[in-house]
ZADO-1210 file (C-alpha; in nm, 4 decimals, padded with zeros to 6 digits):
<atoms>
<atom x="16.0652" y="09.0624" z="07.6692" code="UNK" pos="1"/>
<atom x="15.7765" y="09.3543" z="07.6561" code="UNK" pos="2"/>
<atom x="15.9324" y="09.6921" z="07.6122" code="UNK" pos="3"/>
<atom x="15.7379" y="09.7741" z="07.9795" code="UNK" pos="4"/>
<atom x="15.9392" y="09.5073" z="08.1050" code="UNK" pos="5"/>
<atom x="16.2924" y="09.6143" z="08.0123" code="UNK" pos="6"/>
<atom x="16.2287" y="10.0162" z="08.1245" code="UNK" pos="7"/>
<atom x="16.1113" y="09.8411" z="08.4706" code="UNK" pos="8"/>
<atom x="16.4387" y="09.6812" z="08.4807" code="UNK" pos="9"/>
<atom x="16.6210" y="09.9541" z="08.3982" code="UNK" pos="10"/>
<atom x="16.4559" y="10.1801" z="08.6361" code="UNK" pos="11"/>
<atom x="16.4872" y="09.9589" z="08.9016" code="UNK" pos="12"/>
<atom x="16.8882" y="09.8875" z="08.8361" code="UNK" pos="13"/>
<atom x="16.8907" y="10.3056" z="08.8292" code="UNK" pos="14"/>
<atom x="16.7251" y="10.2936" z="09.1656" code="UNK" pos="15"/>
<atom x="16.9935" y="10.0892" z="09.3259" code="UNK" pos="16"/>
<atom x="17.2874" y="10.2532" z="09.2180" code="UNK" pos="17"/>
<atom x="17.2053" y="10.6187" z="09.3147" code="UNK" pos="18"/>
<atom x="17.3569" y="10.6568" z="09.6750" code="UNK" pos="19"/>
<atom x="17.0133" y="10.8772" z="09.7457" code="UNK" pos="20"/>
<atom x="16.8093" y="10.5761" z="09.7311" code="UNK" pos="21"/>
<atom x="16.9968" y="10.3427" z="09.9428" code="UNK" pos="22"/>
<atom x="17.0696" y="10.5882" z="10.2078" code="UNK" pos="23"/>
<atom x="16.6874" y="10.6736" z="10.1749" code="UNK" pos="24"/>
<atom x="16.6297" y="10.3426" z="10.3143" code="UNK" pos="25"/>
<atom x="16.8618" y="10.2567" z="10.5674" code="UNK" pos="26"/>
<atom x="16.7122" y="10.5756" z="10.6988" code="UNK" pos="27"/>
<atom x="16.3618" y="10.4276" z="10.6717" code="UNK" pos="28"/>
<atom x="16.4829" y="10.0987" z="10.8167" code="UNK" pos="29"/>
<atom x="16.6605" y="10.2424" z="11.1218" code="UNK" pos="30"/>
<atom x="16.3846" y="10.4224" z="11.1902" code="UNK" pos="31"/>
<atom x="16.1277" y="10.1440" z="11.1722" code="UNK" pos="32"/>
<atom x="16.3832" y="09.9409" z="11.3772" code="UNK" pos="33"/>
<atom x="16.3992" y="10.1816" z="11.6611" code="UNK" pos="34"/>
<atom x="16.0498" y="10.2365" z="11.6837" code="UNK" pos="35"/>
<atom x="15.9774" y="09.8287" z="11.6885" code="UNK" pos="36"/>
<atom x="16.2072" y="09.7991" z="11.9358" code="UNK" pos="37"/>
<atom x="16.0773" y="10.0809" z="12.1598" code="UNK" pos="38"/>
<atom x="15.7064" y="09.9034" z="12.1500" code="UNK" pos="39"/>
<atom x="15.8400" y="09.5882" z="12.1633" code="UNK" pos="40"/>
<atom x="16.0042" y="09.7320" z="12.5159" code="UNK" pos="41"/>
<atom x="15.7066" y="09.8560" z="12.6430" code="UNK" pos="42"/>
<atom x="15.4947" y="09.6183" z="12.5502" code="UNK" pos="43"/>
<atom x="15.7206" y="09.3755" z="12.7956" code="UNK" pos="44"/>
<atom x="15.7071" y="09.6214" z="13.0512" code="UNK" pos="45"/>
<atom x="15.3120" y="09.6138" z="13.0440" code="UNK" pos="46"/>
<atom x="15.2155" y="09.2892" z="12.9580" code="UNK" pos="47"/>
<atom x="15.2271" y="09.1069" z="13.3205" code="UNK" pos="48"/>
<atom x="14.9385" y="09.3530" z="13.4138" code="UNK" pos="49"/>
<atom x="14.7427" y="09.2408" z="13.0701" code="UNK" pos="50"/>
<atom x="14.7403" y="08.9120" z="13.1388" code="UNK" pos="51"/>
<atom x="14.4951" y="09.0110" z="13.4297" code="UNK" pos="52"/>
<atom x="14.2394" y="09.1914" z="13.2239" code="UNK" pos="53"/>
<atom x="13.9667" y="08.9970" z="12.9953" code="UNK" pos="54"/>
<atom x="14.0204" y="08.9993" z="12.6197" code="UNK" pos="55"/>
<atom x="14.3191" y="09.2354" z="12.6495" code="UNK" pos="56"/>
<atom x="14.4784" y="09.3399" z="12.3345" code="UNK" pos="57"/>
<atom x="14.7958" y="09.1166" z="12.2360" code="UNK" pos="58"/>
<atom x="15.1090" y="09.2486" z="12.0990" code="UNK" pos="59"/>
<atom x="14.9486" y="09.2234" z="11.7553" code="UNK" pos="60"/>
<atom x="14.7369" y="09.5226" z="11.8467" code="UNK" pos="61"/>
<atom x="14.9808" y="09.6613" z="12.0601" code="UNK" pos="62"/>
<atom x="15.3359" y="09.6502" z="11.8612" code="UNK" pos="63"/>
<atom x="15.2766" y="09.5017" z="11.5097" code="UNK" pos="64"/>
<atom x="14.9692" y="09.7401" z="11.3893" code="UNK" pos="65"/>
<atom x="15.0886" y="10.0537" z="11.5658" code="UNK" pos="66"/>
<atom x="15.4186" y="09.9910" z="11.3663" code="UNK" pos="67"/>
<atom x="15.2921" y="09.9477" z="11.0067" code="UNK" pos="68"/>
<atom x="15.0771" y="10.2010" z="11.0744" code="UNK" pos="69"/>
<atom x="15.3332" y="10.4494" z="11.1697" code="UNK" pos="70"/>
<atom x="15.5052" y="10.2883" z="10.8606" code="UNK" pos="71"/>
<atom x="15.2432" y="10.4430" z="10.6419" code="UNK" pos="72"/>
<atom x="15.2467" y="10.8086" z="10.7844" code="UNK" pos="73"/>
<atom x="15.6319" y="10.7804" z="10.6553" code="UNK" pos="74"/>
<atom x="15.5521" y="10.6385" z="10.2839" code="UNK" pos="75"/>
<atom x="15.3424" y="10.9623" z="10.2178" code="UNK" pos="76"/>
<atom x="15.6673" y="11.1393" z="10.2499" code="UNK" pos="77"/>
<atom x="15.8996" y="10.8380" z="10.1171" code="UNK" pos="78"/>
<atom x="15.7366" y="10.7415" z="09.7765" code="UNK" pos="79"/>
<atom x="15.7641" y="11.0957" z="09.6490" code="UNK" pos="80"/>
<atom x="16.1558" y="11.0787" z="09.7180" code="UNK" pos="81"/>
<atom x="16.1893" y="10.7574" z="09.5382" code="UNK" pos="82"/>
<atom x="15.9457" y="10.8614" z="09.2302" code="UNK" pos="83"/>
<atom x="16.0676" y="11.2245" z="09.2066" code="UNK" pos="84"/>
<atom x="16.3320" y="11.1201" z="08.9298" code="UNK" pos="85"/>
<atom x="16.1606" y="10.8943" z="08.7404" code="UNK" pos="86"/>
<atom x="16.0826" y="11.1574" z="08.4792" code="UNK" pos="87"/>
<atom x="16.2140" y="11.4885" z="08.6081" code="UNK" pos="88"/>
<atom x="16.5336" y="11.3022" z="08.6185" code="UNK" pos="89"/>
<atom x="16.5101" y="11.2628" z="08.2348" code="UNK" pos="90"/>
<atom x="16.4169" y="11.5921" z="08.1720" code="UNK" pos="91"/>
<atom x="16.7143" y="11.7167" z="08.3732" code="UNK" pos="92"/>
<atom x="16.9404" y="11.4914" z="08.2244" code="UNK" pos="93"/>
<atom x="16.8244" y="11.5896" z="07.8730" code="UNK" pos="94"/>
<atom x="16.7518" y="11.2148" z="07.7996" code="UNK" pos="95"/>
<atom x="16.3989" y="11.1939" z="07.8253" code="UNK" pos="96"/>
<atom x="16.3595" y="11.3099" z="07.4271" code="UNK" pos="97"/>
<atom x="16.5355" y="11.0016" z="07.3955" code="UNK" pos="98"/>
<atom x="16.3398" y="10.7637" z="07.5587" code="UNK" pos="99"/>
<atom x="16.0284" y="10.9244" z="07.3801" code="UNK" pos="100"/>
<atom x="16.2132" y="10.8726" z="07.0346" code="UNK" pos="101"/>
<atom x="16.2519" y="10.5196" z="07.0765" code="UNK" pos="102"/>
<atom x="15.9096" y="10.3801" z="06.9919" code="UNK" pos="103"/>
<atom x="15.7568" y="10.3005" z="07.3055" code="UNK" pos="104"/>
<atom x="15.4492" y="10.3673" z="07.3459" code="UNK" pos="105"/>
<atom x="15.3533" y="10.6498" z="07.6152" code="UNK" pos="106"/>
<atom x="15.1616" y="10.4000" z="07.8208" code="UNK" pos="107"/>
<atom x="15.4349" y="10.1522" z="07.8568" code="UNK" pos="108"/>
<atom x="15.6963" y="10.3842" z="07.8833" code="UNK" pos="109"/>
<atom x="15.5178" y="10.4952" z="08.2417" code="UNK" pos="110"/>
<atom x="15.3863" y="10.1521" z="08.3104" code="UNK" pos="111"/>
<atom x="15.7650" y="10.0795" z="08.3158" code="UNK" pos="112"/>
<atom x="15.8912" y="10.3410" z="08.5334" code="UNK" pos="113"/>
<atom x="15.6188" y="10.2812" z="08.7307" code="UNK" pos="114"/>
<atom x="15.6881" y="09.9167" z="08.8347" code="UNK" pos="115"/>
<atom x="16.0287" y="09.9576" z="08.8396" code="UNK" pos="116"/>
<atom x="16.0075" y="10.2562" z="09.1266" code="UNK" pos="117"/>
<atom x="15.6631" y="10.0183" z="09.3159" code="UNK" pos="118"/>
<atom x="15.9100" y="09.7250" z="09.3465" code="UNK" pos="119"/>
<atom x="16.1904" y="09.9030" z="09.5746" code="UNK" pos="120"/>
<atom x="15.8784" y="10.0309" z="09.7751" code="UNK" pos="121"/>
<atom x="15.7247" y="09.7299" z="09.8052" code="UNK" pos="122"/>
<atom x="16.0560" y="09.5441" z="09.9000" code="UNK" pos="123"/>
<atom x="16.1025" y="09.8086" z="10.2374" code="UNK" pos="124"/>
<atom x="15.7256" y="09.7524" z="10.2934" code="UNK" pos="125"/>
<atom x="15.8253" y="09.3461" z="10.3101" code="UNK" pos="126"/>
<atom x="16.1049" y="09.4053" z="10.5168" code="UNK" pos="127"/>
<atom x="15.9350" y="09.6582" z="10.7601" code="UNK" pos="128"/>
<atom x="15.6552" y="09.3692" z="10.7474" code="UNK" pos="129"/>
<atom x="15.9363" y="09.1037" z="10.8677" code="UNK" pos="130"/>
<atom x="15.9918" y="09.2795" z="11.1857" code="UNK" pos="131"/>
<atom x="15.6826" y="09.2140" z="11.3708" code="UNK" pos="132"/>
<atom x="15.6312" y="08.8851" z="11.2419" code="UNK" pos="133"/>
<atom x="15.9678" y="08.7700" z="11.4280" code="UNK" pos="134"/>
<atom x="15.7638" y="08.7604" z="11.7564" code="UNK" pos="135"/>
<atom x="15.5862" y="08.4820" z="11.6007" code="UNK" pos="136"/>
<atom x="15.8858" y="08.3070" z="11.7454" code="UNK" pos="137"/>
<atom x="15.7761" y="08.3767" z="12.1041" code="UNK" pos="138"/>
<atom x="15.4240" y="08.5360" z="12.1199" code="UNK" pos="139"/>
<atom x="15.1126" y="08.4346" z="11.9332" code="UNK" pos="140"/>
<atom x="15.0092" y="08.6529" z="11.6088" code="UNK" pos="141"/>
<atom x="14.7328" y="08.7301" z="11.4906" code="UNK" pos="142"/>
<atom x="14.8682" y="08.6672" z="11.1053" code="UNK" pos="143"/>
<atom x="14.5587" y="08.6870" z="10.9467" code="UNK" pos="144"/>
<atom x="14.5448" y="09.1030" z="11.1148" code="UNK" pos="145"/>
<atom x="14.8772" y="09.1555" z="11.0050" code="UNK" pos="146"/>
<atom x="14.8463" y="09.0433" z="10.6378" code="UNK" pos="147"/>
<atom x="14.5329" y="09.2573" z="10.5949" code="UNK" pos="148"/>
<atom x="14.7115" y="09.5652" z="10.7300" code="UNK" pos="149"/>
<atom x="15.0717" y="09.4230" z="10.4894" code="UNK" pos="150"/>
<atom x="14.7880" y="09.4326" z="10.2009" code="UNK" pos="151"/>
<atom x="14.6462" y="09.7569" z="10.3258" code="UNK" pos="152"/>
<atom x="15.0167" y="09.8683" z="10.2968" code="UNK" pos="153"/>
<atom x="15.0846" y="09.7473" z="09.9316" code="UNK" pos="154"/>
<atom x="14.7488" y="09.8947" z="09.8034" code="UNK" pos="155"/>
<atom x="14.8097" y="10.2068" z="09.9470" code="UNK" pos="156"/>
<atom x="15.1528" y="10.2360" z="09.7734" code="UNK" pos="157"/>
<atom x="15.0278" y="10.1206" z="09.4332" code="UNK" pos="158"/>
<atom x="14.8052" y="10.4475" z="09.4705" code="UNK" pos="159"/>
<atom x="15.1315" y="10.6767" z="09.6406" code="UNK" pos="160"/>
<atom x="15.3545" y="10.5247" z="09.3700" code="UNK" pos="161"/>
<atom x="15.1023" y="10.6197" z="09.0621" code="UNK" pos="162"/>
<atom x="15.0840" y="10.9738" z="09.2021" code="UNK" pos="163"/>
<atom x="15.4575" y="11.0193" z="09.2138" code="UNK" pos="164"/>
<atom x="15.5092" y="10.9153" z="08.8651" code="UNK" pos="165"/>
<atom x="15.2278" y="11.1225" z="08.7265" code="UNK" pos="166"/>
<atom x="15.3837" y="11.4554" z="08.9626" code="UNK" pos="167"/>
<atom x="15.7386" y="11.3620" z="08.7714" code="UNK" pos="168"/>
<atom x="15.6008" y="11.4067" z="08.4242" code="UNK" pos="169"/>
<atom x="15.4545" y="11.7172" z="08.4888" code="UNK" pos="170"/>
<atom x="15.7748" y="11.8693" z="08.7055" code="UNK" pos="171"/>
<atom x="16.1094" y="11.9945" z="08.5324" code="UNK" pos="172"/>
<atom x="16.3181" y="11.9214" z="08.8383" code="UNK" pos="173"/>
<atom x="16.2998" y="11.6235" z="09.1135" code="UNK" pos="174"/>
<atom x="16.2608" y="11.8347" z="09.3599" code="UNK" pos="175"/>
<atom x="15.9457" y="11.9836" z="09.2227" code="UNK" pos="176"/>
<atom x="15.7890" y="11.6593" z="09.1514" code="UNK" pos="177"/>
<atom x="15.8683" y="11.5955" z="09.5291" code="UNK" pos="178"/>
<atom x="15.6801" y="11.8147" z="09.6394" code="UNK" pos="179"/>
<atom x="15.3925" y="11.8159" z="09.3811" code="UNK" pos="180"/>
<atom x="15.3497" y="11.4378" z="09.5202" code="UNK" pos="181"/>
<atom x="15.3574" y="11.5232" z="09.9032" code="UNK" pos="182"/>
<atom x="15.1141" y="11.7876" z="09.8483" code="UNK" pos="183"/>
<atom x="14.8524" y="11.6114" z="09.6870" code="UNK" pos="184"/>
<atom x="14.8915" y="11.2821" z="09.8732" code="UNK" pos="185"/>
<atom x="14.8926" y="11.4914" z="10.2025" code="UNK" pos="186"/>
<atom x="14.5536" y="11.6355" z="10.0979" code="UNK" pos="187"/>
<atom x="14.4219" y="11.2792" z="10.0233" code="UNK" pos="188"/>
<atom x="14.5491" y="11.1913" z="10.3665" code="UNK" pos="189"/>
<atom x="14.3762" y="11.5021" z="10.5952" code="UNK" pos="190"/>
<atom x="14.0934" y="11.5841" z="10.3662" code="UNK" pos="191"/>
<atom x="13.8758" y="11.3456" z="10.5782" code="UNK" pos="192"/>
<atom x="14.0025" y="11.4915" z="10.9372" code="UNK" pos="193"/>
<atom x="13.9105" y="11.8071" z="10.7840" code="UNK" pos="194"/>
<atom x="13.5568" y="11.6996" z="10.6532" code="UNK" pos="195"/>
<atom x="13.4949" y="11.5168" z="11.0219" code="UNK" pos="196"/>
<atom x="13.5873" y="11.8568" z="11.2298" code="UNK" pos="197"/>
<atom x="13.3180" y="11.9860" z="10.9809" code="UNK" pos="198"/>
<atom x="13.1224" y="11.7008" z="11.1273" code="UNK" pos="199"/>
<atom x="13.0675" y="11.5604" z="10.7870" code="UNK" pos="200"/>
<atom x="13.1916" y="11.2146" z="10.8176" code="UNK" pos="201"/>
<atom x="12.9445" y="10.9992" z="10.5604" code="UNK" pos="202"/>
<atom x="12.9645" y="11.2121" z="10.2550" code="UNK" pos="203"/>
<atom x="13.1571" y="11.1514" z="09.9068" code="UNK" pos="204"/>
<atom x="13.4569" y="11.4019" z="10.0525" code="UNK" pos="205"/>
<atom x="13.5215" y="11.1394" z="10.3065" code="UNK" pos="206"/>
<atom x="13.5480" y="10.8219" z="10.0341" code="UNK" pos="207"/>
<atom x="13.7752" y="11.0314" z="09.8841" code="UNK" pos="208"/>
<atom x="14.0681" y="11.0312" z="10.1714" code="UNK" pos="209"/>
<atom x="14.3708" y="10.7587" z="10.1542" code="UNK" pos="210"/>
<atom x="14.3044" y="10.6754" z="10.5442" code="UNK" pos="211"/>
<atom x="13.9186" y="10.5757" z="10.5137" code="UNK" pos="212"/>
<atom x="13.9817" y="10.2834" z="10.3125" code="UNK" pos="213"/>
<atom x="14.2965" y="10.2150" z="10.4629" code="UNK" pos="214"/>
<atom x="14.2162" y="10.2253" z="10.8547" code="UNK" pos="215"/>
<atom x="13.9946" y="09.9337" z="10.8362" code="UNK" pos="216"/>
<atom x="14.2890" y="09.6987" z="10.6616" code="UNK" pos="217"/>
<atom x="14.4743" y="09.7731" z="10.9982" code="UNK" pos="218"/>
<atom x="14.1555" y="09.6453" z="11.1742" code="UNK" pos="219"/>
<atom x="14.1642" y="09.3512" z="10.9584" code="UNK" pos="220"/>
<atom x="13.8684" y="09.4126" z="10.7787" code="UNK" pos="221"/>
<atom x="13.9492" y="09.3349" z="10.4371" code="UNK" pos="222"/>
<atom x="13.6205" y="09.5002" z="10.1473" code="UNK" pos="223"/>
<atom x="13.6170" y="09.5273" z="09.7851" code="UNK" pos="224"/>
<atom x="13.5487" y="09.8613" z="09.7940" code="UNK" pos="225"/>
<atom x="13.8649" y="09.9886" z="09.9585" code="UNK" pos="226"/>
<atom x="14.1112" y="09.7327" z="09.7012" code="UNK" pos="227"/>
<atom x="13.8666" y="09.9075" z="09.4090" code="UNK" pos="228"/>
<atom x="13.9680" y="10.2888" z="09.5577" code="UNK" pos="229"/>
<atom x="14.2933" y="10.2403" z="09.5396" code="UNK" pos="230"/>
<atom x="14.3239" y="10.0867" z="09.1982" code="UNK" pos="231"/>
<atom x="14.1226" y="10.3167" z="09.0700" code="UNK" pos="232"/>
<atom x="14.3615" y="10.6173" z="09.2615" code="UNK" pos="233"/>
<atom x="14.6592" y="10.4619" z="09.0973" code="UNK" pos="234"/>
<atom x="14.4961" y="10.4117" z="08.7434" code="UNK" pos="235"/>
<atom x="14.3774" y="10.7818" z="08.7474" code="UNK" pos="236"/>
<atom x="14.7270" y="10.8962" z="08.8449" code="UNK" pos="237"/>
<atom x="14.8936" y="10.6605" z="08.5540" code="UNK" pos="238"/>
<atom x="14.6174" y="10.7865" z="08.2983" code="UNK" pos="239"/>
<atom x="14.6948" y="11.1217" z="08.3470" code="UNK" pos="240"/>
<atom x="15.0846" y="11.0729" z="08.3296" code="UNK" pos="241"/>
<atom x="15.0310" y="10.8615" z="07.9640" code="UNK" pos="242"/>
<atom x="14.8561" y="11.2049" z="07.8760" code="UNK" pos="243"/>
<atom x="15.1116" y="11.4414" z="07.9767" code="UNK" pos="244"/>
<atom x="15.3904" y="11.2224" z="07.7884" code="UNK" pos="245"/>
<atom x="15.1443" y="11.2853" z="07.5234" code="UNK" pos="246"/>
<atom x="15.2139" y="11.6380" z="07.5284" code="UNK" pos="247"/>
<atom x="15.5471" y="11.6348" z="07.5644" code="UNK" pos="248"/>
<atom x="15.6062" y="11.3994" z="07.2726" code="UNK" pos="249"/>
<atom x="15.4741" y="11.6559" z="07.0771" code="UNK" pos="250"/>
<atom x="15.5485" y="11.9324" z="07.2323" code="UNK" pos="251"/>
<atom x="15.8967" y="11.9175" z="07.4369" code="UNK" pos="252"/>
<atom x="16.0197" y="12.1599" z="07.7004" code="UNK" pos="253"/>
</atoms>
């Protein structure tokens, strides 16, 4: 077993014993559940006067996408809770000289942490996923929507993910590398509202933002380019954590 492979493990079994973490998300899950049920609700209370109109929109449209989209406002302020101790934590704890001393190599070391924090994010994205594909019990889905906007919702937490590790190498305290992580992925979230009331909406600023290459997975358009921005957000973020362990390894503080 790769060293990568057993600091994954170990971060994840650190993930599920902190209280934090599991009271984190039954937080996130109560609130996805009461929302779901509150469009599920009025959807019902609207749908005998759709099923007069042409083409109306289904509860695909009208329950399952709103919800994973409202899902993804929340995981720009979840992922930096989970990530926030992944190496701040150490540094706290006065064991990250430790892990550094042991012969990993920088690049696994984060590699590690950072599949071990993406799995218990991508395990509430699956079960926030779950609850709009129940009403393929009684209503017709439109799967093939809702798996682009699931994928939308797994790409765009590789990238939140990345940035939360690379914010807790360069924080002291958990807290800090919170924050560090909300603030940048909040600008990579607004910075194309704020181009567009510029009226600038074609322009390289615009590529840039986390919800241009994201809206159109909720639409169920599914391009290359938007998979390759988000890769490339994540392997930026990752890069620039291996460096910073870099420093630190020889130059603790």
């Amino acid at each position: 077993m790769s060293a990568a492979t057993l600091i994954a493990r170990h971060e994840w079994r650190r993930l599920h014993v902190q209280p934090f973490a599991w009271l984190l998300c039954a937080v996130v899950l109560a609130l996805m559940a009461w929302q779901f049920l509150l469009s599920l609700q009025g959807y019902l209370d609207v749908a005998p006067k759709l099923g007069a109109l042409k083409n109306a929109p289904g509860v695909t449209d009208l329950v399952a996408i709103p919800l994973l989209r409202s899902f993804s406002n929340l995981l720009v302020l979840l992922v930096p809770l989970i990530t926030m101790r992944s190496f701040a934590g150490e540094r706290g704890a006065h064991t990250l000289p430790l892990l550094l001393a042991s012969g990993v190599g920088n690049a696994r070391i984060v590699v590690g942490k950072y599949v071990g924090a993406l799995g218990l994010v991508w395990l509430l994205v699956g079960l926030v996923a779950l609850m709009p594909l129940t009403l393929g019990f009684g209503a017709q889905l439109d799967v093939g929507k809702i798996g682009a906007a699931v994928l939308g919702l797994l790409l765009f937490t590789v990238a939140l993910t990345a940035i939360g590790i690379a914010a807790s190498t360069w924080a002291s305290q958990p807290a800090l590398a919170a924050a560090i992580a909300l603030a940048i992925s909040s600008l990579l979230a607004v910075v194309d509202a704020g181009a567009r009331m510029q009226g600038i909406s074609n322009s390289g600023i615009n590529y840039l933002a986390l919800p241009t290459h994201l809206e159109p997975l909720f639409r169920g358009l599914v391009a290359s380019v938007d998979i390759v921005y988000f890769l490339l957000v994540a392997g930026v973020a990752l890069a620039l954590a291996t460096r910073r362990l870099d420093a630190l390894r020889s130059r603790p503080d």
